[in-house]
N, C-alpha and C positions, 0 to 999 in steps of 0.2 A: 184829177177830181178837185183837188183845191184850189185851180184857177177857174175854174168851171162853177162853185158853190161858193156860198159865205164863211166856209171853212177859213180860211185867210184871214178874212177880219177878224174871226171871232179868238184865232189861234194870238194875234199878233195883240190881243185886248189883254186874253189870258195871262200872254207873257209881261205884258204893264205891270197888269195887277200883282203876277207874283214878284215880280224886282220892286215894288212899289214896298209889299209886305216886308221883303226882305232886309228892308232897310230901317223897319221900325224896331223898338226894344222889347214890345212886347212879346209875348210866349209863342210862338207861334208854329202852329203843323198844318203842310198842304197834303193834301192826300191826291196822289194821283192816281186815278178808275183806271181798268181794263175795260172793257165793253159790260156796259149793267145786263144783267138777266133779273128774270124773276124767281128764279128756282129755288124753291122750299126747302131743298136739300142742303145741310150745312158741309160744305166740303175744308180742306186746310186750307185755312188764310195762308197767301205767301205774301212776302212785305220784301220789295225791292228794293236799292240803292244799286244805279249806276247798270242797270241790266242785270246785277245778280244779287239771286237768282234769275234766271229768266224767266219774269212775269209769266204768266197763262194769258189766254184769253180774253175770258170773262171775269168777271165775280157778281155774287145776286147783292140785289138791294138792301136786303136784310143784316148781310155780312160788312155792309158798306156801314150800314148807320151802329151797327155792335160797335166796330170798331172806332167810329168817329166819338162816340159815345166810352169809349173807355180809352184814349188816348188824350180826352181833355186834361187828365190828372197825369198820365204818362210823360215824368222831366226827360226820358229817355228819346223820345219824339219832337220835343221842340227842337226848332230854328232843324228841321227834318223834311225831308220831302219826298216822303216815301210810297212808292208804286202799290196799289193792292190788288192781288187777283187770287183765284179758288184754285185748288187742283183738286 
């Protein structure tokens, strides 16, 4: 599928950008998505490193932006690059 779509460029852009971030001094947390949903429903965040936990699926949009929104003040999360999904 990714020699087939613009997945490729967009994947090999992404990774610039994060070795690009990685290398500055500011505070910095990337958050990596499981697949967005819409779902109303608040489920447990699960917050990955390295495969563990093993992520879920999905997580809603709602729970993406809480979290991006209360990890700005989070020292625990910087120079961090942690996975989010629901279960």
């Amino acid at each position: 599928m990714i020699r087939k779509t613009n997945l490729g460029i967009s994947s090999a852009d992404h990774d610039r950008v994060d070795a690009y971030i990685r290398t500055t001094d500011t505070d910095w947390t990337l958050a990596r998505l499981a697949a967005l949903s819409n779902s109303e429903k608040e489920k447990k965040l699960v917050i990955s490193y390295a495969n563990a936990p093993k992520p879920a699926m999905f997580v809603g949009r709602r729970q993406v932006a809480k979290f991006l929104v209360d990890s700005f003040n989070d020292r625990s999360l910087y120079q961090k690059a942690p996975v989010i999904s629901e279960r």
